[in-house]
PyMOL CGO cylinders between C-alpha atoms (Angstrom):
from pymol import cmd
from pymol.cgo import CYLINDER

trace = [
    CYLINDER, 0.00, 0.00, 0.00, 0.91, 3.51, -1.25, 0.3, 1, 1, 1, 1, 1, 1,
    CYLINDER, 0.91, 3.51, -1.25, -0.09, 6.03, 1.79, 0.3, 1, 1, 1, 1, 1, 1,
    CYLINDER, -0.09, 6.03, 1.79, -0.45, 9.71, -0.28, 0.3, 1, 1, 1, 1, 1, 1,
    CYLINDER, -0.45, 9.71, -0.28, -1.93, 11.53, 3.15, 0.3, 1, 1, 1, 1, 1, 1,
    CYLINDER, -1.93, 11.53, 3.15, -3.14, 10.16, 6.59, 0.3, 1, 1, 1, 1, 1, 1,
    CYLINDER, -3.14, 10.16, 6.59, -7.08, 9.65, 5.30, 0.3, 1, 1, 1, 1, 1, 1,
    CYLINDER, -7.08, 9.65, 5.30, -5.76, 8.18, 1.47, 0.3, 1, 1, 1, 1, 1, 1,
    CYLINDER, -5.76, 8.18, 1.47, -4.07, 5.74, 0.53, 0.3, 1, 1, 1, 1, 1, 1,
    CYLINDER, -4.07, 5.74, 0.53, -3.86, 3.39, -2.90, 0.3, 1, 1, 1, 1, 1, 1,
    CYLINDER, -3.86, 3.39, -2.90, -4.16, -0.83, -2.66, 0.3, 1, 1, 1, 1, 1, 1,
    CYLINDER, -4.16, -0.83, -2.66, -1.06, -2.66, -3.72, 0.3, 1, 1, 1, 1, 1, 1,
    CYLINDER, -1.06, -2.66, -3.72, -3.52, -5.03, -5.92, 0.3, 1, 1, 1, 1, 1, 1,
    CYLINDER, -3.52, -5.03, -5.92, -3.59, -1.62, -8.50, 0.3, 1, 1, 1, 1, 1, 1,
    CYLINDER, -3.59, -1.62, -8.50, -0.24, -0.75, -8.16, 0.3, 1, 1, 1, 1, 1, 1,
    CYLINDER, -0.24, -0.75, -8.16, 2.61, -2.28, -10.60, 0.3, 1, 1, 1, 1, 1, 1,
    CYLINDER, 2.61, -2.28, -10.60, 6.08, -2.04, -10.27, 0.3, 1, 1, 1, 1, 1, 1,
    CYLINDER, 6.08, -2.04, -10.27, 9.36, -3.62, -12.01, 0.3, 1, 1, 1, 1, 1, 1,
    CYLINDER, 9.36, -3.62, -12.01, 12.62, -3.37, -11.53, 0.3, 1, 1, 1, 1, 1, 1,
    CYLINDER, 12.62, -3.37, -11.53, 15.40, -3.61, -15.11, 0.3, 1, 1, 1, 1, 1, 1,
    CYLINDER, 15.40, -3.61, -15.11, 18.77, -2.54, -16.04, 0.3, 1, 1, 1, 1, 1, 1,
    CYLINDER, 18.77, -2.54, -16.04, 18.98, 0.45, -15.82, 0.3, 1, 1, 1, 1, 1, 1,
    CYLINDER, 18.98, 0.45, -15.82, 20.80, 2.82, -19.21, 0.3, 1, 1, 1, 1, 1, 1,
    CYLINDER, 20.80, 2.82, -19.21, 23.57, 5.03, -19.34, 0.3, 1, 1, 1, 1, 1, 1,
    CYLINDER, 23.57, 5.03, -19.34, 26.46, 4.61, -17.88, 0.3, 1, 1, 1, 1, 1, 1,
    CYLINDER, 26.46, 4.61, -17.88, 27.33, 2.31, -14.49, 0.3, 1, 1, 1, 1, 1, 1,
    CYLINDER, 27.33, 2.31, -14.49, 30.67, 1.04, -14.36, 0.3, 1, 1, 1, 1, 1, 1,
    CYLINDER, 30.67, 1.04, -14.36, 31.08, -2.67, -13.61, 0.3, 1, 1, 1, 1, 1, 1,
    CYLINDER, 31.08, -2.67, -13.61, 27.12, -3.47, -12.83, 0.3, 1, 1, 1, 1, 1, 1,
    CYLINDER, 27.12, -3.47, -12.83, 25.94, -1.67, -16.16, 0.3, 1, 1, 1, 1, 1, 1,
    CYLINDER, 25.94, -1.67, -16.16, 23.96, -4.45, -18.07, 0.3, 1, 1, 1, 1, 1, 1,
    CYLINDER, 23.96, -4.45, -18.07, 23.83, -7.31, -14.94, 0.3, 1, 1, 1, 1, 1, 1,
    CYLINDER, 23.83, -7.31, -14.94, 22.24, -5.67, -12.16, 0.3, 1, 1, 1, 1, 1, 1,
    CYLINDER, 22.24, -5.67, -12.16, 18.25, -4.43, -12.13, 0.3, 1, 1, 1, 1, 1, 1,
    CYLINDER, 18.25, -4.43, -12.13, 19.27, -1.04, -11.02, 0.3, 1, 1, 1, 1, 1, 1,
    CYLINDER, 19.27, -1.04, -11.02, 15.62, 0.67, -12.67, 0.3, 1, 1, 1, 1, 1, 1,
    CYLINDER, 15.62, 0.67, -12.67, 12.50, 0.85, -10.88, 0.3, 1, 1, 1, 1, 1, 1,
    CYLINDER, 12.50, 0.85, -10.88, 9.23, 1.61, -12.37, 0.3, 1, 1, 1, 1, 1, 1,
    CYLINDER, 9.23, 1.61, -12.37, 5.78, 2.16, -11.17, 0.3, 1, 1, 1, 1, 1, 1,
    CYLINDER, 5.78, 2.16, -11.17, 2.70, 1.77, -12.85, 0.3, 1, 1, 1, 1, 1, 1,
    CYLINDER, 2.70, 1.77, -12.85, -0.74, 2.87, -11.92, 0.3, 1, 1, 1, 1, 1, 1,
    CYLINDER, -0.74, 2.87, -11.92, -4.39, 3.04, -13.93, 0.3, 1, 1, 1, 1, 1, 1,
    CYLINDER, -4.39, 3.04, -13.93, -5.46, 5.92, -13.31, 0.3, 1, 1, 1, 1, 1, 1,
    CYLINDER, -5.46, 5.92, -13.31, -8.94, 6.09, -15.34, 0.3, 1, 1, 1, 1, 1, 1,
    CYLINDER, -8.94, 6.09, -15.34, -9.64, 2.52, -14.70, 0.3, 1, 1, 1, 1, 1, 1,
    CYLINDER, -9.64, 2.52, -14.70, -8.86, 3.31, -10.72, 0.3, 1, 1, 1, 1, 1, 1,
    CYLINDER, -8.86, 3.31, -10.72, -11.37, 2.01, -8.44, 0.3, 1, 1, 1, 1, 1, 1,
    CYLINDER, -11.37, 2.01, -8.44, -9.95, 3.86, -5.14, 0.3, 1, 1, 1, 1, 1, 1,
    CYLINDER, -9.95, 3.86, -5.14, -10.19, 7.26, -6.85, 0.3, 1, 1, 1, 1, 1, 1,
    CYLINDER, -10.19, 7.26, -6.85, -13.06, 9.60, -7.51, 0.3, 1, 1, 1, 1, 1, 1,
    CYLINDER, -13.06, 9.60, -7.51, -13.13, 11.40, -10.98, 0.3, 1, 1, 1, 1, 1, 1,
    CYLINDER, -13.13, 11.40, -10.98, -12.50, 15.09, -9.19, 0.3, 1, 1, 1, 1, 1, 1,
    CYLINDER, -12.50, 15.09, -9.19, -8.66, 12.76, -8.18, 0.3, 1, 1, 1, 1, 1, 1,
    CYLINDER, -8.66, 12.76, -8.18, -8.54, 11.42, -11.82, 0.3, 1, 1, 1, 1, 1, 1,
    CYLINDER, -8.54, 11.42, -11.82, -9.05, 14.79, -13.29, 0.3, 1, 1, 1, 1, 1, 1,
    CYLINDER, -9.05, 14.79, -13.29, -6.55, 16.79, -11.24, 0.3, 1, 1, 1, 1, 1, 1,
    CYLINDER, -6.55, 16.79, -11.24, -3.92, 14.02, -11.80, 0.3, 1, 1, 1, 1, 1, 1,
    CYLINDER, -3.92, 14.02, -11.80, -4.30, 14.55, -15.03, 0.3, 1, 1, 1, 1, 1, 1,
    CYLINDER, -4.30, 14.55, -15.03, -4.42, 17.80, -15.40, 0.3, 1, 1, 1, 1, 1, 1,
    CYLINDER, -4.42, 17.80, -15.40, -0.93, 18.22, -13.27, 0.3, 1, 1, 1, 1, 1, 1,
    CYLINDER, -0.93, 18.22, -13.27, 0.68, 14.51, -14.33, 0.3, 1, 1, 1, 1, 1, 1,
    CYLINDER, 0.68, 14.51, -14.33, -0.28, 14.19, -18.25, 0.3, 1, 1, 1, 1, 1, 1,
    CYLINDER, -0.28, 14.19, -18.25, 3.25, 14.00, -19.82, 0.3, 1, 1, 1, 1, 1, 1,
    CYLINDER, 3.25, 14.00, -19.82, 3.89, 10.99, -17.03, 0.3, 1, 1, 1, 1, 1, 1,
    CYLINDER, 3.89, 10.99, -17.03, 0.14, 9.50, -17.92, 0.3, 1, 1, 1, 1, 1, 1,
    CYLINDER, 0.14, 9.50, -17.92, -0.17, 7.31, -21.22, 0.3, 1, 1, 1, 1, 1, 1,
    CYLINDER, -0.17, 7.31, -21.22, -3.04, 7.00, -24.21, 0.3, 1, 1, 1, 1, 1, 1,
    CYLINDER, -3.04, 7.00, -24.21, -4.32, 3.76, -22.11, 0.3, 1, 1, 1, 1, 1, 1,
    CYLINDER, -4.32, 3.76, -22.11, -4.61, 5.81, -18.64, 0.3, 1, 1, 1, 1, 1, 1,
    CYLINDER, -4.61, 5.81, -18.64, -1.26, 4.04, -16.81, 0.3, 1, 1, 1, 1, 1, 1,
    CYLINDER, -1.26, 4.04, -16.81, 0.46, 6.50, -14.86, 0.3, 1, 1, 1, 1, 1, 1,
    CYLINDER, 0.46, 6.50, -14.86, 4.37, 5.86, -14.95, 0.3, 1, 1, 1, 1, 1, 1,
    CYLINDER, 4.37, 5.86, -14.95, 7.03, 6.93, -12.74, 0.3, 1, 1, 1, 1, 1, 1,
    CYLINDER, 7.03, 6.93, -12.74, 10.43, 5.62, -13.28, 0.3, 1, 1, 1, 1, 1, 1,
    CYLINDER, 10.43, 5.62, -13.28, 13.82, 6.14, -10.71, 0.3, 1, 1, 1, 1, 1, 1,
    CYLINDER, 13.82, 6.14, -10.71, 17.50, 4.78, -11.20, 0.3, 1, 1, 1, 1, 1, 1,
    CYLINDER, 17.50, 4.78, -11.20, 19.61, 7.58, -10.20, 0.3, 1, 1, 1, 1, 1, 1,
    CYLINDER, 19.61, 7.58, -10.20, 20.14, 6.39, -7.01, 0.3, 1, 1, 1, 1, 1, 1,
]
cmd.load_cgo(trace, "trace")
């Protein structure tokens, strides 16, 4: 479970996340050790939020948010 604020938080059951190799450069792990994360979350299909939530994420998140609704976050810097 993904807490956002004390009164909301989002189910692990809708929540997706991978880990791969991460790109660029690395040194010695480069290519052999999962070093990228991402995270993966539908947000139109979302059961645990309302449309006002879907809308405003949206509205602030749609370059991260893809034609199918999945909003992605990916980290590997550290």
């Amino acid at each position: 479970m993904i807490t956002i604020t004390e009164q909301f938080s989002i189910p692990n059951d809708e929540i997706v996340i991978t880990a791969s190799r991460s790109s660029g450069p690395g040194g010695q792990n480069v290519n052999k050790v999962n070093t990228r994360v991402t995270l993966r979350f539908p947000v139109w299909s979302s059961k645990y939020l309302t449309n006002s939530q879907k809308m405003r994420i949206a509205m602030y998140l749609k370059s991260r948010i893809t034609k199918d609704g999945i909003f992605y976050i990916h980290a590997q810097g550290t």
